[in-house]
C-alpha positions in Angstrom: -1.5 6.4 5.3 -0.5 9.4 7.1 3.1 9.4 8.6 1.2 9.4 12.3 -2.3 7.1 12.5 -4.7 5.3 9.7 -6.8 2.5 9.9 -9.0 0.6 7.8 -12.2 -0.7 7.6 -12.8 -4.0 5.2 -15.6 -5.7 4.9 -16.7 -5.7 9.2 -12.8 -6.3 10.3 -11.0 -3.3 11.2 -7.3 -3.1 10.5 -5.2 -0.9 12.5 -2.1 0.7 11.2 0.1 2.7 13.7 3.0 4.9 13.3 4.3 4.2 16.7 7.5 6.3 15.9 10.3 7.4 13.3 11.4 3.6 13.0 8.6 1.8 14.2 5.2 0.4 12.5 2.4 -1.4 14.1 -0.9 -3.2 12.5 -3.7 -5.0 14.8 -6.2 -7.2 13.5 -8.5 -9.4 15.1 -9.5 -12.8 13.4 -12.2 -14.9 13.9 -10.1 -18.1 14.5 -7.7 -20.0 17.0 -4.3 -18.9 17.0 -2.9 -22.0 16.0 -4.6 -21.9 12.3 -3.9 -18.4 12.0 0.0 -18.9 12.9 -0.7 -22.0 10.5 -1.5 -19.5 7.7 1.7 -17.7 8.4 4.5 -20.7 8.7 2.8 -22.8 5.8 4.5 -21.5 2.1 1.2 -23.7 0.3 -0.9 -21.3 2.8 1.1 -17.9 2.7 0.9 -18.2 -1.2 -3.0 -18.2 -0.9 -3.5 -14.6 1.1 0.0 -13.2 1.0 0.1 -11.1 -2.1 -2.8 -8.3 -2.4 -4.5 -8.7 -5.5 -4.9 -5.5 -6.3 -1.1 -4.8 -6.4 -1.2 -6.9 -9.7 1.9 -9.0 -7.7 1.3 -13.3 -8.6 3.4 -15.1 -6.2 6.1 -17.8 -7.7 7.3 -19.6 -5.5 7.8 -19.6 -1.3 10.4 -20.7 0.5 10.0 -21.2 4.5 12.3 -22.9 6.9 10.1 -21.5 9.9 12.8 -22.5 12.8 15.5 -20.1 14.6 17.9 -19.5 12.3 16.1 -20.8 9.5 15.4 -18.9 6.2 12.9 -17.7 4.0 12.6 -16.4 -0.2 9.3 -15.2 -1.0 9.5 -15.1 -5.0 6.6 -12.6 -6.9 6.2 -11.5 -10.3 4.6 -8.2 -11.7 3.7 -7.5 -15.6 5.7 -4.2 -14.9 9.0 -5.4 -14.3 11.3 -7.3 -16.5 12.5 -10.2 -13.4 10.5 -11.3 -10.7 11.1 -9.8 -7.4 13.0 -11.9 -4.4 11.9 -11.4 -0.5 14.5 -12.9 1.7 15.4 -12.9 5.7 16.0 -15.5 8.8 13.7 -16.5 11.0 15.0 -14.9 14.3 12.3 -16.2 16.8 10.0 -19.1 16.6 6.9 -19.7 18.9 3.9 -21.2 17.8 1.6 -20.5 18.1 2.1 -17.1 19.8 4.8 -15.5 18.2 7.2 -15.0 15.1 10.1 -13.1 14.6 12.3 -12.3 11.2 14.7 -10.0 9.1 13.9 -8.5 6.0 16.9 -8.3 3.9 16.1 -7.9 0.9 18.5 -4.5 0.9 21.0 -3.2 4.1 17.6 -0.9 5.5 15.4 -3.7 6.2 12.9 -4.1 8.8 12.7 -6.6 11.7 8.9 -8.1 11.8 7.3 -9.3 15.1 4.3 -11.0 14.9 2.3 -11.7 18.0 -1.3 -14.0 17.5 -2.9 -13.7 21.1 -6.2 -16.2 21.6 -9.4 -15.4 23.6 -12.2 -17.0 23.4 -11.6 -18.7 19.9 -9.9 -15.2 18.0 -6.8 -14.4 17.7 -5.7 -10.8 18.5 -3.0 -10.0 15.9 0.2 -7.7 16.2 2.7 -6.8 13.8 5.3 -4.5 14.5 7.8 -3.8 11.7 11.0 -2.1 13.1 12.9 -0.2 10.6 16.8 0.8 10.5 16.0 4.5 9.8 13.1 7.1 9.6 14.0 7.3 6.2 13.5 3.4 5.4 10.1 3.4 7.0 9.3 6.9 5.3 10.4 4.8 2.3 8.1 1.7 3.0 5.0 3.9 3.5 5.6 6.0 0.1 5.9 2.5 -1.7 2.5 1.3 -0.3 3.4 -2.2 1.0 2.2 -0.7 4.0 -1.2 0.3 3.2 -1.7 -3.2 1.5 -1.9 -4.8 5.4 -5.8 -4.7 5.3 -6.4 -6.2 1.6 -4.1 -8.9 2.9 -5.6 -9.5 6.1 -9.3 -9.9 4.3 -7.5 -12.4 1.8 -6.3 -14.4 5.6 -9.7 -13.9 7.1 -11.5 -15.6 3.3 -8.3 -18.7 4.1 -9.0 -19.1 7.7 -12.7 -19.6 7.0 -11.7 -23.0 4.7 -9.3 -24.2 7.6 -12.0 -24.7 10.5 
C-alpha cells in the first residue's frame, strides 16, 4: 500500500484503505449483513478465531482472550512456523457499544495504535469503519512496511465467508 491511498478489490467487495495522515489509518468495508452479527463476529473470541488471522500470512490462531466491556481486556495468541514462540496481541477495551461501535489499545509494545471500529446499518448492511490511530508517523510507517495493513481485505473476505453461516 502506498503511504497515501490503496484499495482493494476481493472477490465483488471493495475494501478501502486510507492514509488519512502521518498517524492516522482508515479501512471501509461494506458487508452484506445486520450490524449486530457483524459486531457479533468482532466481540465473540469462538468467532474472531474463524476470520481474524489471514491465511495467507501462514499465522494459526491459539487461543483468544476477550472481556469486550470498558475497561476490560483482551490477548489474541497466534503461532507462525517462522518463529520459535507464538506471538501475544494484548490491549483494553476503551469503548464499548454494540452494536455500533468499539474502541481499544494495542499494546503489544509503547507505539501502539488506538482502533475505532464503527458498524453503521442501512437497509440490512453494515457500513464498516476502522480507524487505527498511531503514536508516531514512524509507528504507522512501521505497520505498513510489516503488512498487517494490507492483510484488512483477506480478512474482511474471511468475515464476509462467517457472516454468510450466521443469518
Amino acid at each position: 500500500m502506498s503511504a497515501t491511498e490503496s484499495s482493494e478489490q476481493v472477490q465483488g467487495a471493495l475494501t478501502r484503505t486510507d492514509r488519512r495522515s502521518d498517524r492516522e489509518v482508515v479501512v471501509t468495508r461494506i458487508f452484506d449483513a445486520p450490524a449486530r452479527l457483524v459486531f457479533q463476529a468482532w466481540t465473540t473470541p469462538e468467532l474472531l478465531m474463524r476470520w481474524w488471522t489471514p491465511k495467507s500470512f501462514g499465522i494459526t490462531f491459539i487461543s483468544c482472550e476477550a472481556d469486550v466491556r470498558p475497561g476490560g481486556t483482551y490477548r489474541f495468541v497466534m503461532g507462525h512456523p517462522s518463529f520459535d514462540q507464538p506471538m501475544a496481541f494484548v490491549g483494553r477495551y476503551l469503548e464499548v457499544d454494540p452494536p455500533r461501535r468499539l474502541v481499544w489499545t494495542n499494546e503489544e509494545n509503547e507505539e501502539g495504535s488506538v482502533t475505532t471500529v464503527t458498524f453503521e446499518e442501512k437497509d440490512g448492511r453494515t457500513y464498516l469503519t476502522l480507524s487505527d490511530v498511531y503514536a508516531t508517523k514512524a509507528a504507522l510507517d512501521e505497520a505498513m512496511v510489516q503488512g498487517g495493513i494490507g492483510a484488512f481485505p483477506e480478512q474482511f473476505e474471511a468475515l464476509d465467508g462467517l457472516l454468510q453461516t450466521l443469518h
